[in-house]
N, C-alpha and C positions, 0 to 999 in steps of 0.2 A: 155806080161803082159800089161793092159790097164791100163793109166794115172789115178790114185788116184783122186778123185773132192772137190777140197775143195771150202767153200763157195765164192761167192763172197763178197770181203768187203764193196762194196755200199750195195750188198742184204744183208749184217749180222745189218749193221749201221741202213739202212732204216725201217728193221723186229723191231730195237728196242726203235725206234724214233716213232714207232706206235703204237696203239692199238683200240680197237673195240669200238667201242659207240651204243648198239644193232647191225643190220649189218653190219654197216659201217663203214670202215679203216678212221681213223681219227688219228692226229697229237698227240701224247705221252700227251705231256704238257695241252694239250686244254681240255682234257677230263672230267676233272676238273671241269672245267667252265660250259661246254655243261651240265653235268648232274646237276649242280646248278642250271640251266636253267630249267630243267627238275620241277624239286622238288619245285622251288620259283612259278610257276605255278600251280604245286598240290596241293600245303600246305592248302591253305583254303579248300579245299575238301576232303582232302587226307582221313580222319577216315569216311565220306559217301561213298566214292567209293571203300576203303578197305573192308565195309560193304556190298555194294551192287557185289563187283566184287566175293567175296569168301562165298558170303549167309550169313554172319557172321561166316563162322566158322574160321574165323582166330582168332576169342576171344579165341576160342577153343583149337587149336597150341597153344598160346601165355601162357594159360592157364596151357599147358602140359610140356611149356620149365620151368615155373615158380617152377612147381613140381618137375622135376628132378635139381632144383636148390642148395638143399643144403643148401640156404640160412639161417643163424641163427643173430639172435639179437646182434647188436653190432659189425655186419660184415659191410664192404665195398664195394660197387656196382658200378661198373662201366656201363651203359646203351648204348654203343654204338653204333652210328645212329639212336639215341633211336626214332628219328622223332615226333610224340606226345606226347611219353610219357607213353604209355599205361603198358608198364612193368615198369617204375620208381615207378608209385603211385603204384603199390604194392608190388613191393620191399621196397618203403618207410614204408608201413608198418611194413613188414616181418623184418626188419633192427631195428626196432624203434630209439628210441631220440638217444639212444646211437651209433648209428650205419651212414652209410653216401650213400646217392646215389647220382651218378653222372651220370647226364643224357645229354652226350655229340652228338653232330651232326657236320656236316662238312659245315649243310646248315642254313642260318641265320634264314630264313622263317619258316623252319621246327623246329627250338630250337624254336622261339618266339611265334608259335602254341602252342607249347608243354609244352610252360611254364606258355602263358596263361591257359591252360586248366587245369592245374594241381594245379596254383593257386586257379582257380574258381571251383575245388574243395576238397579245403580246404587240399592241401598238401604244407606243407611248413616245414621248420625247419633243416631238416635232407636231403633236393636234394639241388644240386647246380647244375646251367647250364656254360655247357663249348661249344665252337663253335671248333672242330679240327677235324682235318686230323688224319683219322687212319692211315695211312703210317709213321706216327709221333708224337704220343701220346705226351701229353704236364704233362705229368706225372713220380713222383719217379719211380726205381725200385721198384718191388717186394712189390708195393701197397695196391692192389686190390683183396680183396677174390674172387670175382667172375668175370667176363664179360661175357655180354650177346650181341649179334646182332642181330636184328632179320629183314628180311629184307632189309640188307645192306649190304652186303661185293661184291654181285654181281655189285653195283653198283660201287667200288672201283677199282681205276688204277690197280696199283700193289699190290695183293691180298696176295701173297707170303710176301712182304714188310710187308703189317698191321697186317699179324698173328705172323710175329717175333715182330713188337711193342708193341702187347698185351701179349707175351709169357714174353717182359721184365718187365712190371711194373703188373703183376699177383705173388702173392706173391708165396712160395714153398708149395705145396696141394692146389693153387687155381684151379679154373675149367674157359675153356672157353666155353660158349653155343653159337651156332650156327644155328638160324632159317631161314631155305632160301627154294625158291624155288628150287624143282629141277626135278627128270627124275623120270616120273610114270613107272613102274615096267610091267603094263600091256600094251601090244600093241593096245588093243583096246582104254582104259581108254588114251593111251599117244597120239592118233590120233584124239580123241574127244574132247582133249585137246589142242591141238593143233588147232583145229578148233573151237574153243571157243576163245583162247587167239588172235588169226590175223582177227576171224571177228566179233564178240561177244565182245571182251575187245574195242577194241579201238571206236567204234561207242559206247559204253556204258559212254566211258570219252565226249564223243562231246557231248553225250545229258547231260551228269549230271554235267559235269565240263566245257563243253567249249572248250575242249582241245584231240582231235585228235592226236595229233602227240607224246604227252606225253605219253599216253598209249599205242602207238602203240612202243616206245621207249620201255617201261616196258614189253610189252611180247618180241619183239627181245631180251631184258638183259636178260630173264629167260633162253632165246634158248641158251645163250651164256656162260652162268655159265657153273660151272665143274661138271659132276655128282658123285653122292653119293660117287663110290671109288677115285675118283680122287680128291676130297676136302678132302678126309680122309687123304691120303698122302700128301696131303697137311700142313695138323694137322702134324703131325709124319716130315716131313722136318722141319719145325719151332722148332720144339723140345717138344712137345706136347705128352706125353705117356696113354695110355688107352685109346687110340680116337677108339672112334665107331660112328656108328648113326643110328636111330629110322624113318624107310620112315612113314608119314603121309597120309592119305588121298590117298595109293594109291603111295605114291613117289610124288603126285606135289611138296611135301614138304618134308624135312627131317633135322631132329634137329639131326646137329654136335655137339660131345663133345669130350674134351679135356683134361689133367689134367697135370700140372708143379710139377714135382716134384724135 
């Protein structure tokens, strides 16, 4: 009978002392930081290059999470990593006076974009801006009728961690949406893709943004995210029932959904 293997304990410690930053094995703690790094370099560009990277049809997505939203008058909205903004001001509508959006990010640059933008046009009353850590929601339980991410949870540590934070402070029948890149469905469509995103994306940031290394960061995160059934049980571990999800455009993209009961 041959000796049983079990791990070893510098390799178990060290597995979890780390994690990815696009391709690269980087320090647990640091990651944090690094993709603040990331985002405080976007932010002034980020809704031109979101534009020019996706054709606009990310209005389009964002347009379609907003739909299967649910959302009704005098509900609570949680926006997380809402980054500019662009689903809060209509949720602030959809919500009205009586209702509250909360348009949280983890990154200062990207709230104070977001807040500018939203002030200059003419949304106020009913958003507030919070700067946190989804691995740690700065929120009651069982809060928030809905949360939305769109764009963000790839970019988060411990993924596992922030969707039990949102599962706590979602009230019982709230929903969580989930807008994220992910894994095109077709093999031609996901090689095309693929060669768009490593030569096409990141020289598209140096001429529009200035910035090379950032978007060259954002298409390794998309490679590194979980695809479509593997974020779904993800949903369903956290405690999440009636999770499915909708591939967009092919699978680059596909809206996670959730519901607390």
């Amino acid at each position: 009978m041959s000796e049983q293997q079990t791990p070893n304990s510098d390799e178990t410690s060290s597995s979890e002392q780390s994690t990815h930053f696009g391709f690269k094995t980087v320090d647990r703690t640091k990651k944090a930081s690094m993709v603040a790094g990331v985002f405080d370099s976007v932010a002034a560009k980020y809704d031109v290059m979101n534009d020019f990277m996706s054709m606009g049809i990310h209005r389009l997505w964002k347009r379609y999470t907003i739909d299967c939203s649910g959302i009704k008058s005098g509900q609570k909205v949680l926006d997380l990593a809402g980054g500019t903004g662009d689903l809060a001001a209509k949720f602030s509508r959809l919500v009205g006076p009586a209702g509250e959006v909360v348009l949280a990010d983890i990154n200062h640059s990207m709230l104070s974009v977001g807040r500018d933008k939203l002030r200059d046009k003419g949304v106020v009353g009913n958003v507030n801006y919070v700067q946190a850590n989804a691995e740690a929601l700065p929120f009651p339980d069982n809060h928030f009728d809905l949360v939305t991410m769109a764009f963000g949870l790839r970019n988060v540590t411990d993924k596992d961690k922030a969707l039990a934070s949102i599962f706590r402070i979602l009230k019982p029948g709230g929903r969580l949406l989930v807008l994220e890149f992910s894994k095109p469905t077709n093999e031609m469509l996901s090689k095309t893709y693929d060669w768009y995103s490593f030569n096409i994306l990141p020289t598209m940031g140096q001429l529009v943004a200035n910035d090379r290394e950032s978007y060259q960061y954002l298409a390794e995160s998309i490679r590194m995210h979980p695809d479509q059934e593997t974020l779904k049980a993800m949903f369903e571990n956290a405690g999440f029932e009636h999770c499915d999800y909708q591939n967009l455009t092919g699978g680059i993209v596909a809206l996670h959904r959730g519901y607390k009961f």
